[in-house]
C-alpha atoms as a printed R data frame, in Angstrom:
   type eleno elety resid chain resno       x      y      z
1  ATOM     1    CA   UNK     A     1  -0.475 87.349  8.861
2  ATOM     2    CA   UNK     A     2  -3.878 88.031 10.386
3  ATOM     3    CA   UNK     A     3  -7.369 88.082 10.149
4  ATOM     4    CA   UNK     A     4  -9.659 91.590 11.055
5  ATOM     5    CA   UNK     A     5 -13.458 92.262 11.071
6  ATOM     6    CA   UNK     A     6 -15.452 92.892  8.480
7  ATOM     7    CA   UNK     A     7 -13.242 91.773  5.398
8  ATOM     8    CA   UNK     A     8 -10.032 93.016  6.410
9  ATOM     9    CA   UNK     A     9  -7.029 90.977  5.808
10 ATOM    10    CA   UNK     A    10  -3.694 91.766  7.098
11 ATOM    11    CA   UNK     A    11  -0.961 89.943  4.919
12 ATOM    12    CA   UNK     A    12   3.101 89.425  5.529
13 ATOM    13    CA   UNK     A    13   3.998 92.837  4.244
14 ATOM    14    CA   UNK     A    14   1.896 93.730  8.125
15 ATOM    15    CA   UNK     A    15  -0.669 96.148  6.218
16 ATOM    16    CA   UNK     A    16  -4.229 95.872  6.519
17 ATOM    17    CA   UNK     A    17  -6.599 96.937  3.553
18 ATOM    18    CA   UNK     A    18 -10.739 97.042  4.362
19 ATOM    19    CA   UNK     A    19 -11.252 95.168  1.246
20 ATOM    20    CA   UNK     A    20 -14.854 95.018 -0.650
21 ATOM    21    CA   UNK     A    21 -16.427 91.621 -0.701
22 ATOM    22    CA   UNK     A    22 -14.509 89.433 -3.525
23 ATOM    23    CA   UNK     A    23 -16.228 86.170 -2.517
24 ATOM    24    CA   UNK     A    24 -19.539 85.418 -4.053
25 ATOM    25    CA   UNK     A    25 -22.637 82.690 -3.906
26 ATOM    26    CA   UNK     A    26 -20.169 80.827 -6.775
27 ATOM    27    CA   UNK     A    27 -17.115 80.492 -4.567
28 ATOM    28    CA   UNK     A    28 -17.848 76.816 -2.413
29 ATOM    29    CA   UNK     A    29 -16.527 75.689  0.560
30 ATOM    30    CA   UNK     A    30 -13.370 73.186 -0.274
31 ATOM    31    CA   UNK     A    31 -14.795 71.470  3.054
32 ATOM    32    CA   UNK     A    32 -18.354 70.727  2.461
33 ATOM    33    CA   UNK     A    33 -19.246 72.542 -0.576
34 ATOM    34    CA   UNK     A    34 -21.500 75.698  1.409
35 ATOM    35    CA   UNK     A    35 -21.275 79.187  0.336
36 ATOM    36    CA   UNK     A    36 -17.393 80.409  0.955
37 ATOM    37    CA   UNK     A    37 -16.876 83.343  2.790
38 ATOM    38    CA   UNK     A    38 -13.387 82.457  3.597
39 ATOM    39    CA   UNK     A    39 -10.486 82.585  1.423
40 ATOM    40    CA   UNK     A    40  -7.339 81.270  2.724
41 ATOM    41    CA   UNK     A    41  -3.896 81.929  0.519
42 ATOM    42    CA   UNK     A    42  -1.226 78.910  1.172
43 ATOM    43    CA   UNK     A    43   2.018 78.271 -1.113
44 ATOM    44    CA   UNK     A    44   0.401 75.661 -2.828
45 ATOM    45    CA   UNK     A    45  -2.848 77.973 -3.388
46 ATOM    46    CA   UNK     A    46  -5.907 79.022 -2.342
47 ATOM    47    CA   UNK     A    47  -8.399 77.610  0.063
48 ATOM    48    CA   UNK     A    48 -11.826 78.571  0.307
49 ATOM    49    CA   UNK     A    49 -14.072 78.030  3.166
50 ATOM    50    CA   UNK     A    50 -17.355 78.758  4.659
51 ATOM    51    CA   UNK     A    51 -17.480 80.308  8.268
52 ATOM    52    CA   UNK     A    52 -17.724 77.354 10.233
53 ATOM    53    CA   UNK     A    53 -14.780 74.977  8.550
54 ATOM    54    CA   UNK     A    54 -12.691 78.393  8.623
55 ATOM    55    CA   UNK     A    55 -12.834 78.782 11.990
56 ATOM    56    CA   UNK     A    56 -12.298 74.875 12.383
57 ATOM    57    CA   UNK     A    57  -9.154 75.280 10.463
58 ATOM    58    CA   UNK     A    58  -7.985 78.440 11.709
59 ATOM    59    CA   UNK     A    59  -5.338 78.398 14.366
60 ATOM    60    CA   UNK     A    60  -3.533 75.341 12.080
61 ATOM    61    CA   UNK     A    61  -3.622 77.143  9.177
62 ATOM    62    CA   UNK     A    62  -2.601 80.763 10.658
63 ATOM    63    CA   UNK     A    63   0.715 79.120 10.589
64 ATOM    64    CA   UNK     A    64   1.055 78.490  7.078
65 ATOM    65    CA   UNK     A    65  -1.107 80.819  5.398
66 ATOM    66    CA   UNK     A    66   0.035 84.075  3.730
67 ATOM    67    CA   UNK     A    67  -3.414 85.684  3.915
68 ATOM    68    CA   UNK     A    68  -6.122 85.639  5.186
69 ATOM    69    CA   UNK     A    69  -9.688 87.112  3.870
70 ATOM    70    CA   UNK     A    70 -12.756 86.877  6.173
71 ATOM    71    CA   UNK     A    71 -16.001 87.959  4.797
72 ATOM    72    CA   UNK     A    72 -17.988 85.955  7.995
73 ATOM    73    CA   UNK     A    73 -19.214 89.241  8.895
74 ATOM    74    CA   UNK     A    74 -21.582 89.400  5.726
75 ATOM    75    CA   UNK     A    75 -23.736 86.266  7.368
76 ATOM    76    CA   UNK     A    76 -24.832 89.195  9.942
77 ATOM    77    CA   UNK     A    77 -25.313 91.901  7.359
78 ATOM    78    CA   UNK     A    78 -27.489 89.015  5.692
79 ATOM    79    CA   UNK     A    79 -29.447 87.830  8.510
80 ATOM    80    CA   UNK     A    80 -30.923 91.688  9.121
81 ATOM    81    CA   UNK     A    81 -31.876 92.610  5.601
């Protein structure tokens, strides 16, 4: 499992799929309740998190996760509209 640019998520099966944005302005942060643009797939679940606690969080849970979607990219794509 790993994480690509600009939404792509590459799961156990080892293919990666450019995936349209699935999070939304509804989906919070499990961490501190911000906008998630992180969703994190575990055996027990589903984490969501916004940029900053996913990259907090990232190299322990790359090792237990069994996907990983990153929509960080979007913050950009927001910042020059």
């Amino acid at each position: 499992m790993s994480q690509g640019e600009n939404g792509t998520v590459r799961g156990e099966t080892g293919t990666v799929d450019t995936l349209e944005p699935q999070l939304t302005a509804a989906d919070r942060c499990d961490s501190c309740g911000a906008q998630a643009y992180i969703r994190v797939v575990v055996n027990s679940g589903e984490l969501l998190f916004c940029a900053h606690h996913g990259k907090k969080y990232q190299e322990k849970l790359s090792e237990i996760a069994h996907s990983w979607h990153d929509e960080s990219a979007r913050l950009l794509e927001d910042q020059r509209a």
